[in-house]
DOVO-510083 format. One line per 3 residues: number of its first residue (from 1); their letters; for each residue y, x, z of C-alpha. Coordinates in nm, 4 decimals. Example, Ala and Ser with C-alpha at 12.3 -4.5 7.8 and 13.67 -1.06 7.14 Angstrom:
2
1> as> -0.4500:1.2300:0.7800 ~ -0.1060:1.3670:0.7140 $
END
This chain:
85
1> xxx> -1.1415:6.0203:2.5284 ~ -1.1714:5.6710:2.6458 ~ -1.0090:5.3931:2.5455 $
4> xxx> -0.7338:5.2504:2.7980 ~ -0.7996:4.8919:2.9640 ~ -0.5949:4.7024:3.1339 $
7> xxx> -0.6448:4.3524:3.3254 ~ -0.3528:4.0756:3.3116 ~ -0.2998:3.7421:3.2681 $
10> xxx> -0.2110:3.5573:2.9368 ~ 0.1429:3.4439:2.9285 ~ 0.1798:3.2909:2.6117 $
13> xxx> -0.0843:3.1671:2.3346 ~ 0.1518:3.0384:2.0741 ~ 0.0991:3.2829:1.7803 $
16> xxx> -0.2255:3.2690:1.5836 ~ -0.4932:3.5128:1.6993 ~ -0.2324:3.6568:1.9216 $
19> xxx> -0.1443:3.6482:2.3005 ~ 0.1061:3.8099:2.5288 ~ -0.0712:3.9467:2.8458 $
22> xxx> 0.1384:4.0559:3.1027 ~ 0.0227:4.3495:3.3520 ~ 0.1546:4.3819:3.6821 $
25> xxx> 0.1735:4.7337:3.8853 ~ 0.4113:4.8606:4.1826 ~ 0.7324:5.1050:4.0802 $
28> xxx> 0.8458:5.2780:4.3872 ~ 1.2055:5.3526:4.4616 ~ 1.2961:5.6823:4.5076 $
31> xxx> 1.5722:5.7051:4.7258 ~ 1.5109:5.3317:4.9342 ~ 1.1054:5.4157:4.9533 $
34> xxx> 1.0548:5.0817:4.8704 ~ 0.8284:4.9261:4.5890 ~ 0.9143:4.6597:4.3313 $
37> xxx> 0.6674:4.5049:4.1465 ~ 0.6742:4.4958:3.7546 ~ 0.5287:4.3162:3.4884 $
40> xxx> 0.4615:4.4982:3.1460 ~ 0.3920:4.2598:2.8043 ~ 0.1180:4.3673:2.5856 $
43> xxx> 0.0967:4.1881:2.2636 ~ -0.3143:4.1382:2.2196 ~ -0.5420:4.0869:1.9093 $
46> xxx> -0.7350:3.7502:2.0030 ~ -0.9217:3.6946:1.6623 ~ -1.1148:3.3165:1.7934 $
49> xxx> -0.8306:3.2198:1.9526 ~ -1.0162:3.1312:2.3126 ~ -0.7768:3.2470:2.5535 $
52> xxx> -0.5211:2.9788:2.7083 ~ -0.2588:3.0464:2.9407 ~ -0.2756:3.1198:3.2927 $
55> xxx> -0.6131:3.3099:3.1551 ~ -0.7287:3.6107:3.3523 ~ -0.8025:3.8723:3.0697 $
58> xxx> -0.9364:4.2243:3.0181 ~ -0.7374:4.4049:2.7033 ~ -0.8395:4.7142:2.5429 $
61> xxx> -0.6457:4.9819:2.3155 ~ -0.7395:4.9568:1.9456 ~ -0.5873:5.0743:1.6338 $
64> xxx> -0.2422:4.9083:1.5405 ~ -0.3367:4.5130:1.3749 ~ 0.0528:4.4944:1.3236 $
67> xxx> 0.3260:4.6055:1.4223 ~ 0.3924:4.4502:1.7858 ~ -0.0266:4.4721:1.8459 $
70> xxx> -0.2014:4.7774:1.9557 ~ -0.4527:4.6031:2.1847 ~ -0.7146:4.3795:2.1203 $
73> xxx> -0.9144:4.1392:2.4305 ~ -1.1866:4.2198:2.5086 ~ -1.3408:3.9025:2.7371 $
76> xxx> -1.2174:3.6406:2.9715 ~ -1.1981:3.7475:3.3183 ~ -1.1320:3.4034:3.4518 $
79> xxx> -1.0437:3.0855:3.2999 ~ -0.7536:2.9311:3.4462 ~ -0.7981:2.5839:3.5993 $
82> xxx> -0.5203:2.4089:3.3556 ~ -0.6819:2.1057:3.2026 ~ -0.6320:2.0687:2.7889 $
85> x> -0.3524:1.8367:2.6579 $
END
């Protein structure tokens, strides 16, 4: 069975070798038939520490690093256009 991926953007970098991606995707309302959109935080293995925030990144499922990290990135989608401080 194949691994899961999912794309999102990095929302925090703080940790070492670790960022928070967060995933958007649509939950429709039941009763009002309207759709909300959510965003679900995945705690990501980054073991060179390249991705920044505002990052466009493609995660994949790995085995658990810790107890929070179950994913790992895989590559940099698209580099956000922050400059560096």
């Amino acid at each position: 069975m194949p691994r899961k991926r999912r794309t999102g953007v990095v929302l925090s970098d703080v940790n070492n070798k670790t960022i928070i991606v967060g995933v958007n995707w649509l939950q429709n309302d039941p009763v009002y038939k309207k759709s909300k959109r959510r965003v679900t935080k995945f705690s990501a293995h980054d073991h060179e520490n390249t991705a920044k925030i505002g990052d466009r990144v493609l995660i994949e499922e790995s085995k658990p690093k810790s107890r929070t990290k179950k994913w790992r990135l895989v590559e940099i989608l698209e580099q956000s256009d922050r400059s560096d401080d």
